[in-house]
Residue, then its C-alpha position, 0 to 999 in steps of 0.5 A: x500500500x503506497x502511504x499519501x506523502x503530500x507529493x504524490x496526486x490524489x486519487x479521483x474517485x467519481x461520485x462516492x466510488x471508492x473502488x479505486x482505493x485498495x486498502x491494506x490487510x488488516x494485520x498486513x502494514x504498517x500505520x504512521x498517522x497520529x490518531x485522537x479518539x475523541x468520546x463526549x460523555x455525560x454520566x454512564x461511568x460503568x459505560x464508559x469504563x467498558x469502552x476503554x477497556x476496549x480502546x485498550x485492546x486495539x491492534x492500532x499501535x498505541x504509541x499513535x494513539x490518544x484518547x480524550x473523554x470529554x466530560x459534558x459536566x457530569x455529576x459526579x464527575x467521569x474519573x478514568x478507570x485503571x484500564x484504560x489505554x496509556x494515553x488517556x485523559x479528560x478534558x471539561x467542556x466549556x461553559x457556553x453550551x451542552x450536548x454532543x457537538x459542543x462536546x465534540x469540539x471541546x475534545x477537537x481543540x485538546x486532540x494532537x491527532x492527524x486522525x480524530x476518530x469520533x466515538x461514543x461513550x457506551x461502544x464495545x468495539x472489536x480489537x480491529x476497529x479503529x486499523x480498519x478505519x484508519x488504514x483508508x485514511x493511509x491512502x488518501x485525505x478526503x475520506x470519511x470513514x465509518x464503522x459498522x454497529x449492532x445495538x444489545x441491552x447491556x448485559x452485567x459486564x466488567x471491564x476486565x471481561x471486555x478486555x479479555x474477550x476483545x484482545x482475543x478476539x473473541x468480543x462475540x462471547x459476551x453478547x447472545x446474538x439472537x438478541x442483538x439489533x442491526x442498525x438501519x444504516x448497515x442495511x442501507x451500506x449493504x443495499x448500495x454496495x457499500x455506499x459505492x452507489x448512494x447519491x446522498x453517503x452523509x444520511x448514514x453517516x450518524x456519528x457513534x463511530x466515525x473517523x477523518x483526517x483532522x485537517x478535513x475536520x478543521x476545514x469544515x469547522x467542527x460541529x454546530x453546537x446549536x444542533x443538539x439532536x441529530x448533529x452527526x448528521x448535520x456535521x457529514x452534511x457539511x463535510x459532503x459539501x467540502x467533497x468528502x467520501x464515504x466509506x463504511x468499512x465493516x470490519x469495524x465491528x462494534x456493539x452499541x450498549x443500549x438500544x436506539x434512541x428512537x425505539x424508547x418511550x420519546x422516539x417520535x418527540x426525539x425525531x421530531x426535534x432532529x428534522x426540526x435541526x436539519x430542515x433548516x441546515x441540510x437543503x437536499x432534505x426536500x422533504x422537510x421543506x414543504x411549507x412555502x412561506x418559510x424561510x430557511x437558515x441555509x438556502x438550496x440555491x445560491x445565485x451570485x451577480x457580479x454588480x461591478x459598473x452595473x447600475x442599480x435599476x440593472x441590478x435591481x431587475x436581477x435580483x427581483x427576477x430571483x425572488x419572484x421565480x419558481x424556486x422560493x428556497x434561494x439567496x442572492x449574493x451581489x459581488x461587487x466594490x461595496x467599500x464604494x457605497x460605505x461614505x455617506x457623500x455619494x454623488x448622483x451618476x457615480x457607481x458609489x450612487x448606485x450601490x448605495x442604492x441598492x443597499x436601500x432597497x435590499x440591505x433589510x433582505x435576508x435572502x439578499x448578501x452583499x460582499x466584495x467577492x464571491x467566497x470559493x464555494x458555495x458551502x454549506x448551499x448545495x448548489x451556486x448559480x452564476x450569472x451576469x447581471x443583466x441576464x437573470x434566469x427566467x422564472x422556473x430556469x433554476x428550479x428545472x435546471x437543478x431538477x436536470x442536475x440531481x437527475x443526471x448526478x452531474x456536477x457542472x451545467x453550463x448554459x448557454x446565452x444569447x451574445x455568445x455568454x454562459x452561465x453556471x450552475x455547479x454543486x458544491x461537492x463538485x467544486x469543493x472536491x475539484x478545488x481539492x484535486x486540481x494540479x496548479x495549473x488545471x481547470x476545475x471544470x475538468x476535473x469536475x468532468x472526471x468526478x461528477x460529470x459536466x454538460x452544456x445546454x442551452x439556457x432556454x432548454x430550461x426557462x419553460x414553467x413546468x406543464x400543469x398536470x392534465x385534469x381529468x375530464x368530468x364524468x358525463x352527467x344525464x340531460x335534464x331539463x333547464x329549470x324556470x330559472x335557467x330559461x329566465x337567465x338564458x332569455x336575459x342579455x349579460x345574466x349569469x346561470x347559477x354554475x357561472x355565478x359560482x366559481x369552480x374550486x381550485x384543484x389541488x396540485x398532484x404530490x408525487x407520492x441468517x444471523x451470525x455472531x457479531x464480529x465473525x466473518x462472513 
């Protein structure tokens, strides 16, 4: 296995295939990467004690290794036990905030590792788990890795009988299998080969075991500790839009002390706050965004505008013809010297002028940004539209076109306008992953084409409104004859029947509606 040194080029894995890659024998090289495994905890001491006695036992060698309990403010407070691996120690979060995310970044900002492995307090992994998912990491530094769990109510265990049973190899002993839960994510890794076929790898990335390069991590900026239930998923969104891939690694094995959260007494109410959380963060949840009239902290789309020398009744006119399109769920980013327009002498005709202008008449908008650039991507909105100024899309061109780019999982649309210009409309992960891979002196356009796939097209392929679903015809209904008052109204100029006084009620739109023990091998 050839070790990524920095020098040498990145693979470039399309979509989220990384078949590409070839990872190590378990057992069969030799790792070199420092690695921080960070636990949030509150309460569960006896848990806890049995996922270091566990950490103890691994085969990852241990003088790369660290491990960092956070403790969430317990009361009492969370001790280290005797066995525990050598290199361990606990760190109190900060005031400021609670939950796991804020835990997370509170051990993030204690870890000296180039690999931070994320891992739940109540975990009973396999000896192997933290080599299968760091010898990925060997290989290339876009990657996230992802271990396999089953869920068991906690049996009477000591930490003693947990070491033994892990560093023989032999964890399964200490779980009857018939009585152990598969998670629905391995199912779902399993259904799309691996996750090698998903359009969406994030949505099973849900955070009891997970591991990245740390400088990946950074660049993603941690967790959101304002996201108190489901901010695993929230944080691999963000990280998917920053070009990661998703590999799940099965070898990983694990038990999760407990059964999951959603199956207890609050599992609708817990759920319930979790969609609540992401509705507002992870866009391509389409599902959680069925109500119209909201708006929603990340935009789906962004359109960007470069209002440099333009004048504000030209800039005006693009932004209104953004806002009153089909697709509500955007924002509008307006590129340009806005330094010009901080003074408060702005002489009429001047640019300044204009853009003091526009300020007025948008700086009150949420869905309208001001900046002197566009930043590099569009993260953490999917999608980013450009444009010049004076030629904004038509009404349903970005809901349609967006539409055309999940269908067909590409990652650039160039599209073609009048006078020989273009526009684009790319997806982030696509950008964010080219940007990564790109040699110095390569166009990420090109790069996006071995990735994720680019077309051109003409922009009026997409500016038609979508056709309205064809009404059914009305059942025949027997002929009667007129009533008296029918005759009256017929024989009287400008009169009105009674169907025809009453408007028909509007249609509602169409809505498309054999087990084995846990760580062997299969």
């Amino acid at each position: 296995m050839a070790h990524l040194t920095g020098v040498e080029p990145r693979p470039r894995i399309r979509h989220n295939d990384y078949s590409p890659l070839t990872p190590p024998l378990i057992g069969g090289w030799a790792p070199t990467l420092t690695a921080s495994v960070v636990i949030p905890a509150h309460g569960g001491q006896h848990r806890l004690d049995l996922t270091l006695a566990a950490l103890a036992a691994q085969t990852y060698p241990a003088h790369l290794t660290e491990v960092i309990v956070v403790d969430d403010r317990s009361d009492p407070p969370l001790r280290l036990p005797d066995l525990r691996p050598d290199n361990t120690r606990v760190v109190v979060v900060p005031p400021g905030g609670w939950g796991a995310g804020h835990a997370m970044n509170a051990g993030i900002a204690a870890a000296e590792g180039e690999i931070v492995q994320r891992l739940d307090a109540d975990m009973v992994i396999s000896r192997e788990h933290l080599e299968a998912l760091f010898r990925w990491h060997h290989l290339t530094d876009y990657l996230v890795t992802i271990g396999g769990k089953k869920f068991a109510e906690e049996p009477a265990l000591t930490p003693g009988q947990v070491h033994e049973a892990v560093r023989n190899g032999s964890p399964e002993d200490l779980f009857d299998p018939s009585a152990l839960v598969s998670s629905s994510t391995e199912e779902t890794i399993r259904r799309l080969d691996g996750l090698r076929a998903s359009k969406n790898p994030y949505q099973v990335c849900t955070g009891p075991t997970v591991s990245l390069r740390r400088a990946l991590l950074d660049e993603v900026r941690g967790f959101d500790p304002d996201v108190v239930r489901g901010q695993d998923t929230e944080f691999a969104y963000r990280l998917a839009q920053a070009g990661a891939v998703f590999v799940p690694d099965m070898e990983a094995r694990a038990v999760h002390l407990g059964l999951p959260a959603q199956r207890g007494e609050h599992g609708k109410s817990i759920v319930r706050l979790v969609e609540a959380h992401l509705a507002h963060r992870v866009p391509l949840r389409r599902d959680l965004r069925k109500e119209p009239g909201r708006r929603w902290l990340v935009p789906y789309v962004e359109v960007v505008f470069d209002v440099t020398g333009a004048d504000e009744r030209r800039i005006v006119a693009a932004v209104d013809a953004v806002l009153r399109g089909t697709l509500a769920d955007v924002a509008v980013t307006l590129a340009g010297p806005w330094s010009l327009a901080d003074g408060r002498r702005w002489a009429p005709g001047t640019e300044a002028f204009d853009l003091a202008l526009v300020r007025a008449a948008f700086g009150h908008d949420a869905r309208v940004r001001f900046a002197e650039r566009a930043a590099p991507t569009a993260a953490p909105v999917p999608f980013r539209y450009t444009a010049p100024v004076d030629a904004p899309p038509a009404p349903a061109l970005l809901e349609r076109a967006v539409k055309a780019m999940l269908e067909e999982r590409i990652g650039l649309l160039v599209l073609d306008l009048p006078g020989g210009r273009t526009a684009t409309l790319e997806r982030t992960e696509a950008v964010a992953r080219a940007r990564r891979l790109a040699a110095p002196d390569e166009e990420p356009a090109d790069v996006i084409a071995q990735t994720h796939g680019v077309r051109r097209a003409a922009a009026s392929e997409f500016e038609g409104l979508p056709k309205a679903p064809a009404k059914p015809a009305a059942p025949a209904t027997p002929q009667t004859a007129p009533t008296p008052a029918a005759q009256q109204a017929a024989q009287t100029p400008g009169a009105q029947t009674p169907a025809a006084q009453t408007p028909a009620a509007p249609q509602p739109e169409a809505v498309p509606q054999r087990r084995r023990g846990l760580f062997r091998r299969s």
